[in-house]
ChimeraX commands (.cxc) that place a marker at each C-alpha (Angstrom):
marker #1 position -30.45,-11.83,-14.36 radius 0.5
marker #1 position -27.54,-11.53,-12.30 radius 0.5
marker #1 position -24.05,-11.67,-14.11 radius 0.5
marker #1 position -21.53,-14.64,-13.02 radius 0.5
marker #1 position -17.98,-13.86,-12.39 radius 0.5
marker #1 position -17.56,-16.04,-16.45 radius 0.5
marker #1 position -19.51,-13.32,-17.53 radius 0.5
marker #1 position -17.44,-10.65,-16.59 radius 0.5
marker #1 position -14.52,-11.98,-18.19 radius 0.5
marker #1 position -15.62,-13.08,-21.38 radius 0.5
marker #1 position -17.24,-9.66,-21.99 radius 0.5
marker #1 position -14.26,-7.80,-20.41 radius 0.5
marker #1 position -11.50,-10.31,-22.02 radius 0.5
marker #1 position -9.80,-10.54,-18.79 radius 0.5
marker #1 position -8.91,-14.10,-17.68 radius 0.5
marker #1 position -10.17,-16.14,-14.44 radius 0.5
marker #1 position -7.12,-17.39,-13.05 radius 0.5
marker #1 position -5.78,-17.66,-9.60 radius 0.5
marker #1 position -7.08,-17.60,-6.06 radius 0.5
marker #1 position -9.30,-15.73,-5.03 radius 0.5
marker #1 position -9.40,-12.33,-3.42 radius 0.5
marker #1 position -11.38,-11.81,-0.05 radius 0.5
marker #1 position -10.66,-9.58,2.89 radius 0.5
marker #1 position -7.41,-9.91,5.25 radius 0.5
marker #1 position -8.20,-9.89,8.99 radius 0.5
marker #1 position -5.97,-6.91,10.48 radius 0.5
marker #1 position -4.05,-7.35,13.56 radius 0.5
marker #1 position -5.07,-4.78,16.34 radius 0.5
marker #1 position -1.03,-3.69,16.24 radius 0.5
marker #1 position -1.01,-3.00,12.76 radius 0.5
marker #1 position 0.65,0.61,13.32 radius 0.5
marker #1 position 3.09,-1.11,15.25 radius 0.5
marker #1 position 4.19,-3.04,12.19 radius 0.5
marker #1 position 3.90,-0.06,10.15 radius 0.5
marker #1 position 6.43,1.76,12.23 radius 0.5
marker #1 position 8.50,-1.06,12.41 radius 0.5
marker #1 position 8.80,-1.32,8.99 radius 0.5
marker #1 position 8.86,1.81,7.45 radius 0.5
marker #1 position 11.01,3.70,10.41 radius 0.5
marker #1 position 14.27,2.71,9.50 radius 0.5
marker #1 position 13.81,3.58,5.86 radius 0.5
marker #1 position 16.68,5.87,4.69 radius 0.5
marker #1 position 16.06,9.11,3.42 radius 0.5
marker #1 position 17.71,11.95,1.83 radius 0.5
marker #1 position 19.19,14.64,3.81 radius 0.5
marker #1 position 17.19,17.66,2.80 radius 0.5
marker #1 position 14.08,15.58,3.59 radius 0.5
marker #1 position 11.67,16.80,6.38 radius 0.5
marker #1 position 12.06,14.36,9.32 radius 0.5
marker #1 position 10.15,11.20,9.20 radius 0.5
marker #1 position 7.28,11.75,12.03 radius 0.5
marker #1 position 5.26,8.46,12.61 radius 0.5
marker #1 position 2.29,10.38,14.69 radius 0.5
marker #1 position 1.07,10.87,10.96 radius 0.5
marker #1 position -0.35,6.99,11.12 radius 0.5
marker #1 position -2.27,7.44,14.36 radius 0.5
marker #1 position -5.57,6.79,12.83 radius 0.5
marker #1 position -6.78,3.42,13.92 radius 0.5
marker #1 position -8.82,3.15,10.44 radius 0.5
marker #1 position -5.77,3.21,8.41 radius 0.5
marker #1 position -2.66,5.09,7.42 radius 0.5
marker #1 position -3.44,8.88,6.72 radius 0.5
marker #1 position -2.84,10.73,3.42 radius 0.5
marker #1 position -0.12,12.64,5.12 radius 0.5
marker #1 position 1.57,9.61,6.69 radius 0.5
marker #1 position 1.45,8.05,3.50 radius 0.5
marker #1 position 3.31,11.68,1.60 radius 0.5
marker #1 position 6.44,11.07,4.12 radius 0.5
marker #1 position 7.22,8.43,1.52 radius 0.5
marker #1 position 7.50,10.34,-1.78 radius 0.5
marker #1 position 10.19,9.33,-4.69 radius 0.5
marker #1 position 12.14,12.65,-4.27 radius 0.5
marker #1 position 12.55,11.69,-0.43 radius 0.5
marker #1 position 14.40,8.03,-1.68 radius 0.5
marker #1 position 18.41,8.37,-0.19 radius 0.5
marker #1 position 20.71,8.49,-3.33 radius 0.5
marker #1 position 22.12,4.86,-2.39 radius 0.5
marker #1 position 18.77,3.04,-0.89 radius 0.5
marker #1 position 18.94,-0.05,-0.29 radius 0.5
marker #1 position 15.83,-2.30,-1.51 radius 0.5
marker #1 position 13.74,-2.34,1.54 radius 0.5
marker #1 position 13.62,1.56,1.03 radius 0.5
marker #1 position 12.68,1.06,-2.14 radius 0.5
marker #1 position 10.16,-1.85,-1.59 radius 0.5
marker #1 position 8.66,0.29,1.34 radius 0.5
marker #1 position 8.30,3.53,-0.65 radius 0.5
marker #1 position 6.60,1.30,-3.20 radius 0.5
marker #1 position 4.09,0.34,-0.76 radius 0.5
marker #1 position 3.51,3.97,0.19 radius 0.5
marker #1 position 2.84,4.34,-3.23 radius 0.5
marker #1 position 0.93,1.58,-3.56 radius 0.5
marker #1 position -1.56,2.52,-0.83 radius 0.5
marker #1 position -1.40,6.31,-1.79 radius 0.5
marker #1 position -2.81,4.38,-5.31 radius 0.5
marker #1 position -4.99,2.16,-3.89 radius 0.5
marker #1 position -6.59,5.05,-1.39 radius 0.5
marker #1 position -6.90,7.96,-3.76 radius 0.5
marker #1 position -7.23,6.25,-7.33 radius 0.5
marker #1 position -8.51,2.87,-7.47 radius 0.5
marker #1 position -10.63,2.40,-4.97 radius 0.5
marker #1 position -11.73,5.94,-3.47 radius 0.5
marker #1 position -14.10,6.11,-0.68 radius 0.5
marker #1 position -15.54,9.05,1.92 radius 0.5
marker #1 position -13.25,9.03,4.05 radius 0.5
marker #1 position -10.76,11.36,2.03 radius 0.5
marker #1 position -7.71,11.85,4.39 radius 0.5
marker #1 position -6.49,7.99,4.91 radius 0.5
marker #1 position -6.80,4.78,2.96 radius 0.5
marker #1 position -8.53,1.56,4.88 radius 0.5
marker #1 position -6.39,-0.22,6.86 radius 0.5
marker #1 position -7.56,-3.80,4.97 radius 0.5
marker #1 position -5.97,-2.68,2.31 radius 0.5
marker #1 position -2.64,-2.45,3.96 radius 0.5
marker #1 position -1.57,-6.20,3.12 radius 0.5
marker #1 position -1.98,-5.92,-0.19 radius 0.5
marker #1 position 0.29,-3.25,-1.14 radius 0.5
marker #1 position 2.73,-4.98,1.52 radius 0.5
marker #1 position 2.93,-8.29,-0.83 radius 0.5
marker #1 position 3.03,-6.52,-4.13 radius 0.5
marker #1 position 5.96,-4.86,-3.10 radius 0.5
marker #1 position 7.62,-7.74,-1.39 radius 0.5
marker #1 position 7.03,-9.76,-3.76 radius 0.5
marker #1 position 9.67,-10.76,-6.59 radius 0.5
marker #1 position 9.43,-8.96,-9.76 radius 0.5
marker #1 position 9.31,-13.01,-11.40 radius 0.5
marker #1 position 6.31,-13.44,-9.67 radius 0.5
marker #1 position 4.17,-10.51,-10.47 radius 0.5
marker #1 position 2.46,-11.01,-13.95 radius 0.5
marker link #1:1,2 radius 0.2
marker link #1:2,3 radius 0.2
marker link #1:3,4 radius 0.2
marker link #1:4,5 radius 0.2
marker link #1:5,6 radius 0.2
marker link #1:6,7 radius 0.2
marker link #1:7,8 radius 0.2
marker link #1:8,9 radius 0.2
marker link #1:9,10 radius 0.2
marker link #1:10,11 radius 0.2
marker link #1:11,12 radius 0.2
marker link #1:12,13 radius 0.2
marker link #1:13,14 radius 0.2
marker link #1:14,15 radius 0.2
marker link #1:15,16 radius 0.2
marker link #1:16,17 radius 0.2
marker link #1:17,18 radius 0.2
marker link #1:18,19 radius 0.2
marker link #1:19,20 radius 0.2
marker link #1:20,21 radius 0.2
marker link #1:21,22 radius 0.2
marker link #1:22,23 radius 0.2
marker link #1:23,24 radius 0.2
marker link #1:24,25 radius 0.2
marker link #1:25,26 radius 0.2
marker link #1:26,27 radius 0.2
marker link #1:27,28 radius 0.2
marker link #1:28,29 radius 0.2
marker link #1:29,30 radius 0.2
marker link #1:30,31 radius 0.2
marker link #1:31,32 radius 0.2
marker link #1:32,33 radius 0.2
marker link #1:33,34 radius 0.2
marker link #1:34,35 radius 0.2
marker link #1:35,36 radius 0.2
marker link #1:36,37 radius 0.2
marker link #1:37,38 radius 0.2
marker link #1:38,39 radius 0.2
marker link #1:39,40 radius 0.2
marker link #1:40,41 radius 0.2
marker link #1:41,42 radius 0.2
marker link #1:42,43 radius 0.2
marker link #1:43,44 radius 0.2
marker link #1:44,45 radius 0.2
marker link #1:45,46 radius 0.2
marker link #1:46,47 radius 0.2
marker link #1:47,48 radius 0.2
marker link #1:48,49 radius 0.2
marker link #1:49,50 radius 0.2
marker link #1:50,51 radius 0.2
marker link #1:51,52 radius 0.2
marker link #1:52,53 radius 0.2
marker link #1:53,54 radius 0.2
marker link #1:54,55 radius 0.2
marker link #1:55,56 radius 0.2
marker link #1:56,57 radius 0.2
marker link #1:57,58 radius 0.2
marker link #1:58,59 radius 0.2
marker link #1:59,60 radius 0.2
marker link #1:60,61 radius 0.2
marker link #1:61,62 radius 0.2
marker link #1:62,63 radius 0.2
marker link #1:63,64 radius 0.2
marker link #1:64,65 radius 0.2
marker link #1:65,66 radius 0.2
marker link #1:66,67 radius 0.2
marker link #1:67,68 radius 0.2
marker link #1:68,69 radius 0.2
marker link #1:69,70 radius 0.2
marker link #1:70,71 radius 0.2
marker link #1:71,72 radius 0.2
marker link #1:72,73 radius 0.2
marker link #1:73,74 radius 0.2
marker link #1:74,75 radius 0.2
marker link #1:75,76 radius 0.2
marker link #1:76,77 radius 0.2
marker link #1:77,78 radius 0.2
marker link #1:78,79 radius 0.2
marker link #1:79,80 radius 0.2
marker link #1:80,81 radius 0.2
marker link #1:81,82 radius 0.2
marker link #1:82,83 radius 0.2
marker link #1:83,84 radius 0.2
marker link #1:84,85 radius 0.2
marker link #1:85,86 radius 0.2
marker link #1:86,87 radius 0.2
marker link #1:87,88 radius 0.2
marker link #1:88,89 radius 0.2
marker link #1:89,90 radius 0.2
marker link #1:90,91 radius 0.2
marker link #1:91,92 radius 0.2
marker link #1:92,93 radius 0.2
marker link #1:93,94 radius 0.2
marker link #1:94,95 radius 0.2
marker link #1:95,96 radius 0.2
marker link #1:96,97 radius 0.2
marker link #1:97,98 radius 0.2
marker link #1:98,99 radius 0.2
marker link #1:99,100 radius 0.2
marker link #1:100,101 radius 0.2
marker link #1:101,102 radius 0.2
marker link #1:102,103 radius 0.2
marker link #1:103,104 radius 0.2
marker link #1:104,105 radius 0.2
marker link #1:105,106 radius 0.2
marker link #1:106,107 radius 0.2
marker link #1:107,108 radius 0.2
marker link #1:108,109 radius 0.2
marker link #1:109,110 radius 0.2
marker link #1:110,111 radius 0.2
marker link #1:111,112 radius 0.2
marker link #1:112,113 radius 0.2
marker link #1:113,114 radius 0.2
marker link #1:114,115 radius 0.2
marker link #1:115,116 radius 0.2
marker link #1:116,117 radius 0.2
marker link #1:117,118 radius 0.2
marker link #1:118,119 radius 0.2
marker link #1:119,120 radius 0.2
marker link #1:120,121 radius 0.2
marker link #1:121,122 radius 0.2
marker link #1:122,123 radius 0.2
marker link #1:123,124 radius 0.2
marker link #1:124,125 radius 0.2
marker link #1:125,126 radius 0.2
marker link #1:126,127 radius 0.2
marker link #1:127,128 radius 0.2
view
């Protein structure tokens, strides 16, 4: 007998509400957008350089790509996109390496890229 999705959440307590999840179709420039968006992120001065070669693997951003981004590297004074886009380095270094591990142990899928991107662009009223 094959549990139902009910199942699951009466025995775990956890609630059925919402849409939803299923896989995001990636764009082929997807490390285009990356750069884009995470290039002009302020950093401190005594932080090493940010070098975007890090991301060049076409399956997704690489463990070391996603290390440029750690809290101690956050400028004094950043502004909220540095903060939002260090949470989504987070958020992928979480999603790679804790949640959802997998073989390939140096970067985290690429599919998963979109979802870190709206949790951390996302208002903090709209995040239960």
């Amino acid at each position: 007998m094959t549990p139902t999705l009910q199942d699951v959440s009466y025995l775990l307590g956890l609630p059925c509400a919402g849409a939803a999840v299923g896989v995001i179709d990636m764009q082929a420039d997807w490390m285009n957008d990356m750069h884009q968006r995470f290039g002009p992120v302020e950093r401190k001065e005594d932080a090493p350089p940010y070098v975007p070669e890090f991301l060049a693997d076409a399956r997704g951003p690489t463990k070391k790509w996603i290390l440029q981004f750690q809290p101690t590297y956050i400028h004094p004074q950043a502004n909220a996109y540095a903060v939002s886009r260090h949470l989504e380095a987070y958020l992928l270094w979480l999603f790679g390496w804790v949640m959802f591990t997998s073989g390939q142990g140096h970067l985290v899928t690429r599919t998963l890229v979109p979802y870190a991107r709206s949790i951390a662009d996302a208002h903090a009223d709209d995040v239960p």
